[in-house]
C-alpha positions in Angstrom: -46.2 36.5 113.7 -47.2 39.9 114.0 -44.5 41.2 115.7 -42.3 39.7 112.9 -44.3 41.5 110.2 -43.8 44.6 112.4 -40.6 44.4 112.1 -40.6 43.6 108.8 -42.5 47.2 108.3 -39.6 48.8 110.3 -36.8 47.6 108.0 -39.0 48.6 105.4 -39.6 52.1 106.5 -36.2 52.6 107.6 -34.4 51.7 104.2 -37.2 52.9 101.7 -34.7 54.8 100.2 -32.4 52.1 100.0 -34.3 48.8 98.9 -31.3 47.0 97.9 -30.9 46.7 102.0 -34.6 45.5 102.4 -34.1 43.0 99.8 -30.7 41.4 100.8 -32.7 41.3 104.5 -35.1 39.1 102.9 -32.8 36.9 101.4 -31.0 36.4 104.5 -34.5 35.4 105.9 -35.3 32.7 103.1 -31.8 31.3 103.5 -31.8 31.1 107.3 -35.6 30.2 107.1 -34.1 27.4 104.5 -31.3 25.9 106.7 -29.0 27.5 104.0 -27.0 29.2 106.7 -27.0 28.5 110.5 -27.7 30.7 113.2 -24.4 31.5 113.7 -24.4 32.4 110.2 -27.6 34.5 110.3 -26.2 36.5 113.1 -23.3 38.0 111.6 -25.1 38.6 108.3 -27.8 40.9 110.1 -25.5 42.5 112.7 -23.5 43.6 109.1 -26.2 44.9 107.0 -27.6 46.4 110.1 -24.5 48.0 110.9 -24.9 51.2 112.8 -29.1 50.9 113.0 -28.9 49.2 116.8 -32.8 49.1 117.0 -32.8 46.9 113.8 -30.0 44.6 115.1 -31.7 44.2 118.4 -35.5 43.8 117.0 -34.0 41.1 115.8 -33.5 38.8 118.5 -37.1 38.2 118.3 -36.2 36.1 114.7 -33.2 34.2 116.6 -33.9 31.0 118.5 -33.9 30.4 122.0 -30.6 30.6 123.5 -28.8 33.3 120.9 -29.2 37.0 121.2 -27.5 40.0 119.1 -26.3 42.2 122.0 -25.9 45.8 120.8 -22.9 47.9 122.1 
């Protein structure tokens, strides 16, 4: 849990200029959290808003369930 709310502070800090990002994270979140979309689903959704922030996209393996990974180029 703590490492997720870590994380949660480093999307934070690194959009804080852009909270429309933040917030369209946390949606993604709720709807994954939700079953709304799959894991499958999740994945691409992240890997696209985080487009181009590789620490982001790969901190967030720690979300993904065992088995999947986001590998970053």
């Amino acid at each position: 849990v703590e490492d997720a709310l870590l994380y949660l502070d480093q999307v934070k800090a690194e959009f804080g200029d852009e909270p429309e990002i933040y917030n369209e994270f946390l949606e993604i979140m709720k709807s994954f959290k939700s079953q709304e979309i799959d894991t499958p689903g999740v994945i691409a959704r992240v890997s696209t808003l985080f487009e181009g922030y590789g620490k982001l996209i790969y901190g967030f393996n720690t979300f993904l369930p065992e088995g999947y990974k986001i590998d970053v180029p």
